[in-house]
C-alpha positions in Angstrom: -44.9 40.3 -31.9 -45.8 38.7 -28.3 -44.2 35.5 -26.7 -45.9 32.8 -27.6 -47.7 31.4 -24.2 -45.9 29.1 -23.2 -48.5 26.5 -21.5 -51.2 27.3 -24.5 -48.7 26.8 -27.0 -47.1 23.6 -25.5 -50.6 21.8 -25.2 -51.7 22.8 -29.0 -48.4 21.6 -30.2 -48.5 18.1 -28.1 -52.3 17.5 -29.3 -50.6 18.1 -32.6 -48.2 15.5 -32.2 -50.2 12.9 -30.0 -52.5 13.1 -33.2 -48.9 12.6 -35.7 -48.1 9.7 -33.5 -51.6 7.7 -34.0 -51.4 8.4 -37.5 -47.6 7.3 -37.7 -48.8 4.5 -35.9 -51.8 3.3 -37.9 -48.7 3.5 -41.1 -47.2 1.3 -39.6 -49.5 -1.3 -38.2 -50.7 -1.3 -41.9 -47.6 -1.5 -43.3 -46.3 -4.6 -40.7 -49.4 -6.3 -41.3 -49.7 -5.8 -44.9 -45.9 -6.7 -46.1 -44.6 -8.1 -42.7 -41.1 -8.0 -41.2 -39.5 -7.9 -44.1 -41.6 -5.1 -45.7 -41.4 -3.1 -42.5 -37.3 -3.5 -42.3 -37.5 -1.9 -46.1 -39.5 1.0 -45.4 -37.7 1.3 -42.4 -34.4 1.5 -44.1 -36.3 3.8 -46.8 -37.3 6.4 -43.9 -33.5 6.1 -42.8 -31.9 7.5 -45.5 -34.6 9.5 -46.0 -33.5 11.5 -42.3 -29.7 11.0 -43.6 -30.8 13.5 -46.7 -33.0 15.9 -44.5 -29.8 15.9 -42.5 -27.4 17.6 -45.0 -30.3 19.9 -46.3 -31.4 20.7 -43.1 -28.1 22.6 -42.9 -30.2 25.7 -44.9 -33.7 25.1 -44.4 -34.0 24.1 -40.8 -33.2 26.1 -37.4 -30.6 28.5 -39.8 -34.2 29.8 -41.5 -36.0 30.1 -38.0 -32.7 32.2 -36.9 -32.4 34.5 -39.6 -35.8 35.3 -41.0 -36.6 38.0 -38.7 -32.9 39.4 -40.4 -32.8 38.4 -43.9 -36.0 37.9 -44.9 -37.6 35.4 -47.0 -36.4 35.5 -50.5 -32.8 35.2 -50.1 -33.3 32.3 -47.6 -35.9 30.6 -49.6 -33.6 30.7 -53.2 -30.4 28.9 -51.7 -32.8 26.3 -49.5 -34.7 25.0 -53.0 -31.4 25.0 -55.1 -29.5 23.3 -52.6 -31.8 21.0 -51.2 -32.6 19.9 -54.8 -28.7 19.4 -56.0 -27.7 17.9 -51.9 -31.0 15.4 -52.6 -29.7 14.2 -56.1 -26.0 13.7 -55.2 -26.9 12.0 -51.8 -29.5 9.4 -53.3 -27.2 8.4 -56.1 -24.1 8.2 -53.2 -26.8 5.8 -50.6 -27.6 3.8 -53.8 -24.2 2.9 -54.8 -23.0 2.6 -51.4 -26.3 -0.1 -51.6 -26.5 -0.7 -47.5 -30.3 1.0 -47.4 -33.5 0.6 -49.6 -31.8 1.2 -52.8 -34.6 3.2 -54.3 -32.7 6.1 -55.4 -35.5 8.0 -57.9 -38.1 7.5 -55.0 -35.7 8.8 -52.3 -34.3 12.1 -54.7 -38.2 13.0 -55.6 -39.3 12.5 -51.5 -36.1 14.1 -50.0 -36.3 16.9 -52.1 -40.1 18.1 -51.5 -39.6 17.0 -48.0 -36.7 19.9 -47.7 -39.0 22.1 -49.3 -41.8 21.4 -46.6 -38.9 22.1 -43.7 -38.0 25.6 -44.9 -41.4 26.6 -44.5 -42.1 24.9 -41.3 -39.0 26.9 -40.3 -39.6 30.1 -41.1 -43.4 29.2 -39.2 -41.4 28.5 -36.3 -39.3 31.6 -36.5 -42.2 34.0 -37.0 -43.9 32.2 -34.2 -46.5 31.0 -36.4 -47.0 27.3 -34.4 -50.3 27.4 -35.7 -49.6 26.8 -39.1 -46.2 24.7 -38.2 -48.4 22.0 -36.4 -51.0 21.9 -39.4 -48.4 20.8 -41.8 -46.9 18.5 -39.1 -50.1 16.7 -39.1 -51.8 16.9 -42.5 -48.7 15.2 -44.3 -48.7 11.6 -41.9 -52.6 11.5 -42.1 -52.0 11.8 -46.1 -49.6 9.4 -46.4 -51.4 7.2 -44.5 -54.7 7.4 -46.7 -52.7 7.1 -49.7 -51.0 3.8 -48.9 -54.5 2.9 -48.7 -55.6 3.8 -51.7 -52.8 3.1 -53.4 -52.6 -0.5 -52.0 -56.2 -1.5 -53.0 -55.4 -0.1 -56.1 -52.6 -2.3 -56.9 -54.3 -5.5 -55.5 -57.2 -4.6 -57.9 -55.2 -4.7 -60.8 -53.5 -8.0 -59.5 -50.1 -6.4 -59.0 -47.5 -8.5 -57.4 -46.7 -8.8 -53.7 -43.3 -7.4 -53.7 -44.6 -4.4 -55.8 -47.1 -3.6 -53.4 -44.2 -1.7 -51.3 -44.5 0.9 -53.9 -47.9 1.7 -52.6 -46.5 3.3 -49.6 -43.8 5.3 -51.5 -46.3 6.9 -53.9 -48.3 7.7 -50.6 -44.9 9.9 -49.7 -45.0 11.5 -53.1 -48.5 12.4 -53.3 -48.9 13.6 -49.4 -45.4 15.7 -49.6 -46.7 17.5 -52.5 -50.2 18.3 -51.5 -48.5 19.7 -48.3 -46.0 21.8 -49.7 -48.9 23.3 -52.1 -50.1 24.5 -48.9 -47.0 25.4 -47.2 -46.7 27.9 -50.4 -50.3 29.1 -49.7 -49.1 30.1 -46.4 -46.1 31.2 -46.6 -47.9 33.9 -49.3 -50.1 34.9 -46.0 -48.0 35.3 -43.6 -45.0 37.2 -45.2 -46.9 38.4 -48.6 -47.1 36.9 -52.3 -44.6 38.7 -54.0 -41.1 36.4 -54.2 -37.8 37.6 -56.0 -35.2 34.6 -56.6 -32.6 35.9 -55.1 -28.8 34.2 -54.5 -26.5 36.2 -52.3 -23.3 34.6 -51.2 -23.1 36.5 -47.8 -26.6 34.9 -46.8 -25.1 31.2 -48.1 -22.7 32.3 -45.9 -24.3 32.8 -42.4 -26.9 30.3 -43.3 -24.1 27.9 -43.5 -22.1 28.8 -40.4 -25.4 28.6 -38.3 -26.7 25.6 -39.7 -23.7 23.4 -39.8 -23.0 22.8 -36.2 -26.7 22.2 -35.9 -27.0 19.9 -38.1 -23.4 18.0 -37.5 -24.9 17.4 -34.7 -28.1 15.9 -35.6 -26.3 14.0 -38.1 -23.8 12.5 -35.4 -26.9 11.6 -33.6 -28.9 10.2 -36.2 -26.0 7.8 -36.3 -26.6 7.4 -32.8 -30.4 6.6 -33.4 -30.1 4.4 -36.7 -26.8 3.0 -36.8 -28.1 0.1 -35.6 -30.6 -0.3 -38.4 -27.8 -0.7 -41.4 -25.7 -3.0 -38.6 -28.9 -5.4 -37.9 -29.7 -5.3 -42.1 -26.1 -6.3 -42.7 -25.6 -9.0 -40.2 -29.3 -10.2 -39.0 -31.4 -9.5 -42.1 -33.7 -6.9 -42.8 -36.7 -8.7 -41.0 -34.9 -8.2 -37.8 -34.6 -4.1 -38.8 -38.4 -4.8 -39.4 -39.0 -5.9 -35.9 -36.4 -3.4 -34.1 -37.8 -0.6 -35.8 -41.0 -1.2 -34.4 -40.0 -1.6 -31.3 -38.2 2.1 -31.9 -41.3 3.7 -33.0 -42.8 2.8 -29.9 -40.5 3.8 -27.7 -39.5 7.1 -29.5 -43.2 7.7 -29.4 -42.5 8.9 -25.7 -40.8 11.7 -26.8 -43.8 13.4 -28.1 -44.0 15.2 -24.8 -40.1 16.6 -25.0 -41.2 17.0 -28.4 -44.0 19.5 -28.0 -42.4 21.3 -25.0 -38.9 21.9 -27.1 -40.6 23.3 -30.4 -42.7 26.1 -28.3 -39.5 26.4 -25.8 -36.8 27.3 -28.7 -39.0 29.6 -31.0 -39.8 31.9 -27.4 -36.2 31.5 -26.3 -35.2 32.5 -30.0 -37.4 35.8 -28.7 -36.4 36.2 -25.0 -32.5 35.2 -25.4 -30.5 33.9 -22.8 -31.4 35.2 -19.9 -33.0 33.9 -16.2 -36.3 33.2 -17.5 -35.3 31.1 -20.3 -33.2 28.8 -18.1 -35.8 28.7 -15.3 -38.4 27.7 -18.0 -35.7 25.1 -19.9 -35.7 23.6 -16.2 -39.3 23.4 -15.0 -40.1 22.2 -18.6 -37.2 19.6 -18.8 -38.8 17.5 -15.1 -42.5 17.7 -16.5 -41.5 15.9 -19.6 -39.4 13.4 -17.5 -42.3 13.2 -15.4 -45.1 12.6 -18.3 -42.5 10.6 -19.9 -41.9 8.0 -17.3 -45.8 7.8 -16.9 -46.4 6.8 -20.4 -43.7 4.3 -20.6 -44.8 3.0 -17.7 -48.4 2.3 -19.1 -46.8 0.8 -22.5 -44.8 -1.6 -20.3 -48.0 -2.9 -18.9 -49.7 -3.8 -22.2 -49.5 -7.5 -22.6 -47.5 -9.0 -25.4 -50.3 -10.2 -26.9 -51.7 -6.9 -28.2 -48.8 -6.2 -29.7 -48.8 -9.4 -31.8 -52.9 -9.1 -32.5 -51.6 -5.3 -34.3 -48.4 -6.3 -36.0 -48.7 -9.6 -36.6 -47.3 -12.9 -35.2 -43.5 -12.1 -36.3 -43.4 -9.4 -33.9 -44.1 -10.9 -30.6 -40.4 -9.6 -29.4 -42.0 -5.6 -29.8 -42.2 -5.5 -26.1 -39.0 -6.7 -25.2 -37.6 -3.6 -27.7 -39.1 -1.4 -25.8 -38.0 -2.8 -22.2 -34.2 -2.7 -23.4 -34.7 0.9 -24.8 -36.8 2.4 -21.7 -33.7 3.8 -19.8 -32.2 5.4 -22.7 -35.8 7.0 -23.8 -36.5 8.3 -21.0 -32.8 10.0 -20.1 -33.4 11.7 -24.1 -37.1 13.0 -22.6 -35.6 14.6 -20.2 -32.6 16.4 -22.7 -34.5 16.9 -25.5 -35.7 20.3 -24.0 -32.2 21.1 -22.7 -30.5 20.9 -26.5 -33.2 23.0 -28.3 -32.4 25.6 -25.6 -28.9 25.2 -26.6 -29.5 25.1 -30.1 -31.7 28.5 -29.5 -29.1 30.4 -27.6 -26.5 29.5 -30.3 -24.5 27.3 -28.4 -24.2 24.4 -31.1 -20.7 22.9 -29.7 -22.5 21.3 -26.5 -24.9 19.5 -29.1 -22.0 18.2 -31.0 -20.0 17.1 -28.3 -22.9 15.7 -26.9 -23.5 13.5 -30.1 -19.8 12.9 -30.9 -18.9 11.1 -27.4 -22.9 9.2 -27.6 -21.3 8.0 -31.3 -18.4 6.8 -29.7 -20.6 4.8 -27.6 -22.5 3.4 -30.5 -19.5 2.5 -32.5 -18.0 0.7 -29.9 -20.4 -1.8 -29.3 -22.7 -2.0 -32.3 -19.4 -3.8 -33.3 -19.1 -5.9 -29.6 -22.7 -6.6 -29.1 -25.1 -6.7 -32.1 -22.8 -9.5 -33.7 -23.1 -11.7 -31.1 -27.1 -10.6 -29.1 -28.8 -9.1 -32.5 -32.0 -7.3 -32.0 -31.2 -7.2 -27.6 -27.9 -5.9 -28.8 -29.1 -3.0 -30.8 -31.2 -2.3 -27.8 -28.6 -2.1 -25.9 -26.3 0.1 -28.0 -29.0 2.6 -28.5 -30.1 2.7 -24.8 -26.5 3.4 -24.0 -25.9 5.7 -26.7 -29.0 8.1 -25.3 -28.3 8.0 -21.4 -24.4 9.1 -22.7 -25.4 12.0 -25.1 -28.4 12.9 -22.3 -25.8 13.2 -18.6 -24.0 15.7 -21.0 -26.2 18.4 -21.9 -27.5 17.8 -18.5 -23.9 18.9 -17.2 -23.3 21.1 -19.3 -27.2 23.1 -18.8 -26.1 22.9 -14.8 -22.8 24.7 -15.5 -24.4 27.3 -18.1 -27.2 28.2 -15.4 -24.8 28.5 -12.6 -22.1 30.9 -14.5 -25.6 32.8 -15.5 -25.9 33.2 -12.0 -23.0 34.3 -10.4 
C-alpha cells in the first residue's frame, strides 16, 4: 500500500472538517437560539462527559486499533473494543450521574457513548489502513445528521405542544439516531475494505498490547481533556450553567481554529505510522507544524475582526461576551495549532510519555488557578486558565520535538 500524499490528503481531510465545523456550528447556533444560555451550558456539559467516556474507551478502539490492525487483524481488535466499550460506557454513566456535577442524563449518555465507541474503532482501523476517504465520510455525515434531527425532532415536539424544558431532548434523540445511522455504515464499510466474514474472537494477549498501547495515549488525552473542560464543571458549580452556556461558545469558536492542525495531524500520523521515525517524518512534522501556525493565526485574526454584533444577531442577546471568550483564549489556541501536529507525531512514533508529561504539568496549571481565578473573574477567569493551560502543554512538546530531531541527527 502507497503513502498517502501528503498535500492531497491534507486538503481532502481539511475540506472535510471545514464542512464538520459549519455543521457543528449551525448545532449550535440552533441550539443557543432555541433553549438559550442555559440550554447551551446543558448540552455543553452533556458533550463533556460524553468526551470523559470516549476517553476511557478510546484506550481500545482509538490510535491502539490504527497501530495494530496491520498486526492483529480485525476480529480480535473489534470483539474486545464492543465488549469493553459497552461495560466502560455503563459503569462510567452511572459513576458521572451519581457524582451529579454534569448533565445527569445517564440512559442518554450510556446509549450515545457506547455507539459513539463503536463509530471510533472503525474510524481507527480507516485510519490505520489508510483509508482517509472513508474516515472523513463518517466524520462528516454523523454532525450533518445530528444537526437535521434536532430539527426534526424539535418541530416535532413543538407540534405536539411538548414543554420547553423537554425540548432539550430533541437534540439528544438527534445523537441517537445520527450515531446509529453512521455506525450502520461504518459496518458496511468495514465489510469492504477488510471482507464480510467476522469471528468474535477474545484473546487476552491482544487485551494485552491493546491496552499497553492505548493507555498512555489515552492518559494523556484524558489529562488534557481536563485541561480543556475543567473549566466547564468549575464555572457550572460556582457561576451557573448559563455562564458554561456562554464560555462554551466562546470555546467552540476558538477551537474551531484548530481545524487546520486538525486535518494536517490525521494525514501526518497515519503516513508516519507507515514511514517510521526517520528524517522525512520529522522534516514533514516541521514544515507542517509552521503552515498550521501560519493558517491558524490568519483565521483568528479574521474572527477577531467580526464585530460583536454578529455574534449576538446568531446566538442571541445573552451572548454578547462570545468575542471577549475568544480574545482571552487566542494565545493559548494558537500555541495548541502549532503542537497539535508535533503530539500526533509523537503519538505515531510510540513516544506516549512526552504527551503525558505534556498534559500532566498543563493540568497542574489548570488546577492551580481554576481554584485562584475562576472564583473571583468567572467566565475571563476560565479564559485565562485554559489559555495558560495550552501555551504550557504546547512549549513542551515543542522542546521536546527540538531535542528528538536533533539526537535524530547527530
Amino acid at each position: 500500500m502507497s503513502t498517502i500524499n501528503l498535500k492531497s490528503g491534507v486538503i481532502s481531510t481539511f475540506l472535510t472538517k471545514v464542512a464538520i465545523l459549519l455543521l457543528n456550528f449551525g448545532t449550535v447556533a440552533l441550539t443557543t437560539r432555541l433553549w438559550g444560555a442555559e440550554g447551551r451550558g446543558f448540552i455543553s456539559l452533556f458533550i463533556a462527559d460524553l468526551q470523559l467516556i470516549a476517553i476511557l474507551t478510546n484506550v481500545f478502539t482509538g490510535s491502539s486499533v490504527s497501530y495494530y490492525i496491520s498486526k492483529l487483524g480485525r476480529d480480535k481488535l473489534m470483539s474486545q473494543a464492543y465488549l469493553i466499550t459497552f461495560l466502560l460506557s455503563g459503569v462510567a454513566s452511572v459513576i458521572l450521574s451519581l457524582i451529579g456535577k454534569g448533565s445527569n442524563l445517564p440512559l442518554m449518555l450510556f446509549i450515545v457513548a457506547t455507539f459513539l465507541g463503536y463509530v471510533t474503532f472503525h474510524n481507527s482501523l480507516y485510519i490505520g489502513t489508510q483509508k482517509i476517504n472513508y474516515f472523513n465520510l463518517m466524520s462528516i455525515l454523523q454532525p450533518l445528521l445530528l444537526l437535521l434531527f434536532t430539527i426534526t425532532f424539535n418541530f416535532i415536539f413543538k407540534r405536539f405542544d411538548i414543554h420547553l424544558e423537554t425540548g432539550y431532548y430533541a437534540y439528544f434523540y438527534g445523537q441517537i439516531l445520527s450515531i446509529i445511522i453512521v455506525l450502520i455504515l461504518c459496518h458496511i464499510l468495514t465489510r469492504k475494505t477488510i471482507g464480510s466474514t467476522f469471528h468474535f474472537t477474545l484473546d487476552k494477549e491482544t487485551i494485552k498490547k491493546s491496552f499497553d498501547f492505548g493507555w498512555q495515549t489515552e492518559l494523556s488525552n484524558l489529562l488534557q481533556f481536563f485541561n480543556y473542560r475543567l473549566s466547564y464543571y468549575f464555572l457550572g458549580m460556582l457561576s451557573g450553567i448559563a455562564s458554561v452556556g456562554i464560555f462554551s461558545v466562546g470555546v467552540m469558536l476558538s477551537e474551531a481554529i484548530w481545524t487546520v492542525s486538525k486535518s494536517i495531524s490525521v494525514v501526518q500520523y497515519s503516513n508516519v505510522l507507515k514511514q517510521g521515525d526517520n528524517g522525512e517524518s520529522i522534516h514533514e512534522t516541521k514544515s507542517m507544524s509552521l503552515i498550521s501556525l501560519t493558517v491558524s493565526a490568519a483565521f483568528i485574526g479574521i474572527l477577531l475582526l467580526l464585530p460583536q454584533s454578529l455574534f449576538s444577531w446568531i446566538f442571541g442577546p445573552q451572548f454578547s461576551g462570545v468575542k471577549r471568550v475568544v480574545l482571552f483564549l487566542a494565545p493559548g489556541i494558537l500555541a495548541i495549532a502549532a503542537s497539535n501536529v508535533i503530539g500526533n507525531y509523537f503519538s505515531a512514533i510510540g513516544r506516549l510519555k512526552v504527551l503525558i508529561l505534556k498534559s500532566a504539568l498543563g493540568l497542574v496549571v489548570t488546577v492551580l488557578l481554576s481554584f485562584l481565578l475562576i472564583p473571583r473573574l468567572a467566565i475571563d477567569g476560565a479564559c485565562i486558565v485554559n489559555s495558560a493551560s495550552y501555551i504550557v502543554s504546547s512549549v513542551i512538546l515543542i522542546v521536546a520535538f527540538m531535542n528528538h530531531r536533533q539526537s535524530m541527527q547527530m
